[in-house]
C-alpha positions in Angstrom: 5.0 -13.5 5.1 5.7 -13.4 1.6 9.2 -12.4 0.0 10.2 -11.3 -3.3 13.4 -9.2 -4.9 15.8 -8.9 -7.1 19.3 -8.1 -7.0 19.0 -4.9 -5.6 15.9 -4.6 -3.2 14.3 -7.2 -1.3 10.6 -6.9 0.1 8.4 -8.7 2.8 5.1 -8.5 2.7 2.6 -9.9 5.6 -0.4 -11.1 4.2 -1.9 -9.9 7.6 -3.6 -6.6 5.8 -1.1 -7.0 2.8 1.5 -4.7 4.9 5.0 -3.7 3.3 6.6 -5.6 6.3 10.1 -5.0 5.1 11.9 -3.0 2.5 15.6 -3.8 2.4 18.5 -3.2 0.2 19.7 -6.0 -1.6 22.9 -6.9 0.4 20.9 -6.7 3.7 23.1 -3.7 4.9 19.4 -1.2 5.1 15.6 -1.5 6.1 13.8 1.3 5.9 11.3 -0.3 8.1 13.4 -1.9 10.7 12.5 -0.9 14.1 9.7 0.8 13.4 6.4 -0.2 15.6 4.6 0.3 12.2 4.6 -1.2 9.1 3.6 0.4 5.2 -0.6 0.3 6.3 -3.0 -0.3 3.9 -6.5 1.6 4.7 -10.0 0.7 3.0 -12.4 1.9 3.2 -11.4 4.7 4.9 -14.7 6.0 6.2 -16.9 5.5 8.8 -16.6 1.9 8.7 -13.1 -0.1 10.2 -10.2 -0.3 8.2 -11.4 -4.1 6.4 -7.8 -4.8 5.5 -6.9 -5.7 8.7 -10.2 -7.5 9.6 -10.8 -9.6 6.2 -8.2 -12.4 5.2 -6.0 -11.8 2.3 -5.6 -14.9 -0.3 -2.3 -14.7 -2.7 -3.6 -14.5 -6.4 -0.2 -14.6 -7.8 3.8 -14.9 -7.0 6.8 -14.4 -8.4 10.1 -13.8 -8.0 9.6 -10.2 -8.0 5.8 -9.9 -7.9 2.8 -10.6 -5.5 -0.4 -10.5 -5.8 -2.5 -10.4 -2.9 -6.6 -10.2 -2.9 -9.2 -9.3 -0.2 -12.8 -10.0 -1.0 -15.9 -8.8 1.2 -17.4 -10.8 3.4 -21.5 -11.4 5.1 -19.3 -10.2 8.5 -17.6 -7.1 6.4 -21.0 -6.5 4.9 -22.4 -5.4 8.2 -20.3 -2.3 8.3 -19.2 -1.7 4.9 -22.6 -2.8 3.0 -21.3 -3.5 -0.5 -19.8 -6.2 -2.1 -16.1 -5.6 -3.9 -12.8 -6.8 -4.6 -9.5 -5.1 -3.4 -6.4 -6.4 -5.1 -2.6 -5.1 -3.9 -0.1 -5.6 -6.6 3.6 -5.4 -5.1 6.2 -5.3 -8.1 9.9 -5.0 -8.1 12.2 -3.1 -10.7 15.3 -2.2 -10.2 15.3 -0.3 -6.6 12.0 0.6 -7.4 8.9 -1.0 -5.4 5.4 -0.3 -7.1 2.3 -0.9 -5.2 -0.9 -0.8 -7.3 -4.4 -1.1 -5.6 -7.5 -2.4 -8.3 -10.6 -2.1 -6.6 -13.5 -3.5 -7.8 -17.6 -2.5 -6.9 -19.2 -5.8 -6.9 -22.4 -4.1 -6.1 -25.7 -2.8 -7.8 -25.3 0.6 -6.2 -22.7 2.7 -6.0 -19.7 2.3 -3.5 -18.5 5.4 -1.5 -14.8 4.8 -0.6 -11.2 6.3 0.0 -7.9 4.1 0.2 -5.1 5.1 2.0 -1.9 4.2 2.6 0.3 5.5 5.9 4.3 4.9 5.5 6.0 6.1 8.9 8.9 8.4 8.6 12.1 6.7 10.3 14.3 8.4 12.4 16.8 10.5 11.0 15.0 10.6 7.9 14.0 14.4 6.8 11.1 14.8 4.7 10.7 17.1 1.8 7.4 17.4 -0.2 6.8 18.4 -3.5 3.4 17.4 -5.6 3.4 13.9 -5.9 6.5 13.2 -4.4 7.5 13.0 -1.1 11.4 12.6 -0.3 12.9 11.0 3.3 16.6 11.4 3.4 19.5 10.7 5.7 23.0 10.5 5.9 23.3 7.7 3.9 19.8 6.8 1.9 17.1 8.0 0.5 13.4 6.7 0.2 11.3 8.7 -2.2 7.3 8.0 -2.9 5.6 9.1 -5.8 2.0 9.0 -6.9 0.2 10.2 -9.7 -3.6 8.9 -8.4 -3.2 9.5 -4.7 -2.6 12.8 -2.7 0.3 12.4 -0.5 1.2 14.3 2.3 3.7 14.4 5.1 4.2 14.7 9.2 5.1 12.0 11.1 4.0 9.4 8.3 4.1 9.6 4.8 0.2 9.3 3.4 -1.0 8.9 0.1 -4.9 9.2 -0.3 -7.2 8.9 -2.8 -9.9 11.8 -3.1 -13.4 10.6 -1.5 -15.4 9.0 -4.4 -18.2 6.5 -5.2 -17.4 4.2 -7.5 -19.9 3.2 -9.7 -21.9 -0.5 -9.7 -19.3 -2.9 -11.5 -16.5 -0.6 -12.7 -13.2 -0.3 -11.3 -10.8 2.0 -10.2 -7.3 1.6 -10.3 -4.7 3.2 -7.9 -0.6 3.1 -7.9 2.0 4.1 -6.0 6.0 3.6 -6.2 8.9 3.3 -3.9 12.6 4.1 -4.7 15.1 2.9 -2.2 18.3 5.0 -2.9 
């Protein structure tokens, strides 16, 4: 598990699939996750093929107080049902009570990648969602947890989920994806 934070928002993050494990207010009093059966899930590719980000091992790139990097990289295994080779880096970065999440994926390949990365965020209990576009609001009583994205499409039920449209991405070129979380 990795930690980082400042002094108002603290954040796990388990390296198994590079899952928000925890996002808590600073003086411990709030986790939006806590008691949930589900973490912040990353999904990739998000096609036919098995979500590789829980399958593949994640390798920390870079740490600080207030950052990690976190890096997946295909594999001869992975290969069989995702056939192309790429890099998927998850950026988690703290600001204020602000949590940004970017995604950089890379097409290793000589042929063009077809992909879609998601993210699922469950909605807690007692937490009413409100949508707008590119913003999706969970309030209670007491807190608020909003999620904003101007690359993915986010939607809400049950879970908060922010997609990116179906694409291919080109042989060696990248595409980079962001979203943020503000902890109120």
């Amino acid at each position: 598990m990795q930690t980082i934070g400042n002094s108002l928002l603290h954040v796990a993050i388990d390296e198994n699939g590079a899952q928000l494990a925890q996002l808590t207010t600073a003086d411990g009093q709030f986790d939006y996750l806590a008691g949930l059966d589900q973490h912040l899930q990353l999904v990739f590719p998000a096609t036919d093929a098995a979500n590789l980000t829980t399958t593949l091992a994640w390798t920390v790139v870079d740490k600080g107080d207030a950052r990690v990097s976190l890096t997946m990289i295909d594999t001869d295994a992975s290969r069989v049902q995702f056939p192309y080779h790429f890099e998927l880096m998850v950026t988690y970065a703290i600001e204020g009570n602000q949590l940004s999440i970017s995604h950089y994926l890379e097409n290793n390949s000589e042929q063009a990648m077809p992909y879609v990365l998601g993210l699922n965020l469950p909605v807690a209990s007692g937490f009413t969602p409100q949508q707008q576009p590119n913003q999706v609001r969970l309030t209670s009583e007491e807190h608020e947890l909003e999620v904003v994205s101007a690359e993915l499409q986010l939607s809400v039920a049950n879970q908060v989920t922010a997609v990116s449209a179906a694409a291919a991405l080109a042989p060696h070129t990248s595409q980079t994806f962001g979203l943020t979380l503000t902890l109120k």
